[in-house]
Structures are given as structure tokens and as C-alpha cells.
N, C-alpha and C positions, 0 to 999 in steps of 0.2 A: 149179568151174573156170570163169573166164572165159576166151573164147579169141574169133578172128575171125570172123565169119561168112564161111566160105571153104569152095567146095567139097572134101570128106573129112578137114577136120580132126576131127568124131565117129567116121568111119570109121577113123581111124589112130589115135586115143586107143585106143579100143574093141580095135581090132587088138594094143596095145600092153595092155590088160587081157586079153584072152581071153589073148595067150602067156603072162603068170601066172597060169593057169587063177582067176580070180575073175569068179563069176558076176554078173552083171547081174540085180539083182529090180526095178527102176523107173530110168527116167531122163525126167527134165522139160529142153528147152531154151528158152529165152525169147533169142528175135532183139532189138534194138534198130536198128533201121532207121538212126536219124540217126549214129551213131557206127559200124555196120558190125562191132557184138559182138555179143556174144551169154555168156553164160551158162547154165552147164548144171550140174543137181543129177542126182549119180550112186549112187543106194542099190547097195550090191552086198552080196554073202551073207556074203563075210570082207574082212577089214582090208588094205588096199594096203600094202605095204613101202616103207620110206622109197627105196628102189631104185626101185619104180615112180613114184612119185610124179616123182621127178629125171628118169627116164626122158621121163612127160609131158611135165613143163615144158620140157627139153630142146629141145622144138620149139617153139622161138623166133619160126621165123615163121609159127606157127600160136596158139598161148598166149599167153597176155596174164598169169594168173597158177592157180595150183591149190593149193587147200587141201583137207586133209582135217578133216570135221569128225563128232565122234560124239555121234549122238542119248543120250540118254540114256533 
């Protein structure tokens, strides 16, 4: 997910995974200072629904973009 560096955009994604109960097992964020993003890698224990995912991106002035990607 790239999104802004803005205070509680992690807080409101995360908000928005716990209410479809999918747990969090690692998350990494990396800031970029000169452009004011940041990017964050979200392992979690099951698969986000394409509902969630719409959900996230939804918040426009928080999201930049969100993809889901699976390790293999």
C-alpha cells in the first residue's frame, strides 16, 4: 500500500482490517521524507476481499494506491 505520511492513516487502514477480522502477523512502513509517502508491506494470516481492498483505497485523501500481492 502506498499512502501519505499523515497522522492515522495506518490507524484507519488497520481500523478498517481488524472490522474484517484479518489478523496482522508483520507490518514494515518505510517513510519517504522528500515526497511526504510512505509505503507499507502488510502480511496478515488470511486473504483481504476484494471489498476490503475498495474499502482501503476508498480513502482518497489518505491512499495513494493498494495492491494485494501473494508470496508464494
Amino acid at each position: 500500500m502506498r499512502h501519505y505520511d499523515k497522522v492515522g492513516v495506518l490507524a484507519n487502514v488497520l481500523a478498517i482490517i481488524k472490522r474484517h477480522k484479518i489478523n496482522i502477523q508483520d507490518m514494515v512502513n518505510t517513510i519517504f521524507e522528500d515526497v511526504k509517502a510512505a509505503v507499507c508491506k502488510i502480511k496478515r494470516d488470511s486473504e483481504p476481499t476484494e471489498k476490503v481492498i475498495k474499502e482501503i483505497a476508498a480513502r482518497k485523501d489518505e491512499i495513494i494506491n493498494v495492491e494485494r500481492i501473494s508470496l508464494i
